[in-house]
N, C-alpha and C positions, 0 to 999 in steps of 0.2 A: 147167628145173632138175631136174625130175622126169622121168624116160621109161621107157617099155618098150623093154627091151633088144631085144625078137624079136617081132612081131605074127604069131599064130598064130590061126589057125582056132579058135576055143574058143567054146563055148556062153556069151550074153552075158543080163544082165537089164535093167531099164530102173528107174532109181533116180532120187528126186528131191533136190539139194541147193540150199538156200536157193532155190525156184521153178525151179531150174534142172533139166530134164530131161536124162537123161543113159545111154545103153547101155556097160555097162563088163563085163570078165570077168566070171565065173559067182563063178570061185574068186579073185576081189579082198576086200581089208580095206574097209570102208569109207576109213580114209584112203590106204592106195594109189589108191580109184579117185576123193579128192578130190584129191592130189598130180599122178596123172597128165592131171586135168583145168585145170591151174592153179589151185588154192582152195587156200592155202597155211595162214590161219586157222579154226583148230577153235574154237578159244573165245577169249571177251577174259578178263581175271584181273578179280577181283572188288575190288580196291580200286585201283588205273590205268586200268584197262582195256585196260592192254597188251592185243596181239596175242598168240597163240602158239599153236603147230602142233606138230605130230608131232614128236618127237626119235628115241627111239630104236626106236622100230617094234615094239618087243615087250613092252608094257604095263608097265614099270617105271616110267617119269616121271610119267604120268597128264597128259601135256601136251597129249593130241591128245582131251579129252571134248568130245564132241558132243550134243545133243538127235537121238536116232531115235525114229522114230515118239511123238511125245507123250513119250518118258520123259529124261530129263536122266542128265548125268553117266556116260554109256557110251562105251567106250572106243573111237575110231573104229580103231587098230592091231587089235587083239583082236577086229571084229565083221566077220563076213564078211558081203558085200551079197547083200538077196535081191528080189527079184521086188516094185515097190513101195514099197519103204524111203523113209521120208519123212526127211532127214538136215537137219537145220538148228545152224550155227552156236550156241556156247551163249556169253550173254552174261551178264557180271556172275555174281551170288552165283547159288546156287541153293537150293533149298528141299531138305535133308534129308527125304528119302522113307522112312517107316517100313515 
């Protein structure tokens, strides 16, 4: 559903989602380099638990929040991958971080 148009020579990092290890561009979002790995789900919603994933790519829906590294609630569109990133799916409610 997802792909890269052109596979280019580019400096890549080594990122983990949900245990899953994974070498993606330098210069990936974290959800482009979950899209382009098939992980379609960023987070479940806190009272269904619907599914829901990335819409519009450029931080306005807030649909694509992920847990990086220990912290909840960050945008996987808006975060660029780096060396180690620990990305895990965010379910249900979350705890307002002061």
């Amino acid at each position: 559903m997802f792909k890269r148009l052109n596979q280019t020579a580019e400096p890549t990092v080594t990122i983990t989602v949900e245990d899953r290890r994974m070498k993606v561009p330098a210069t990936d979002s974290v959800a482009a380099a979950m899209l382009t790995a098939g992980i379609v789900t960023t987070r479940t919603t806190p009272v269904s638990g619907a599914h829901r994933g990335p819409y519009c790519m450029m931080g306005t829906c807030f649909e694509c929040l992920v847990e990086i590294d220990g912290v909840s609630n960050r945008q996987a569109c808006r975060t660029q991958v780096r060396e180690g990133m620990q990305v895990a799916v965010q379910r249900g409610p979350r705890d307002i971080q002061s």
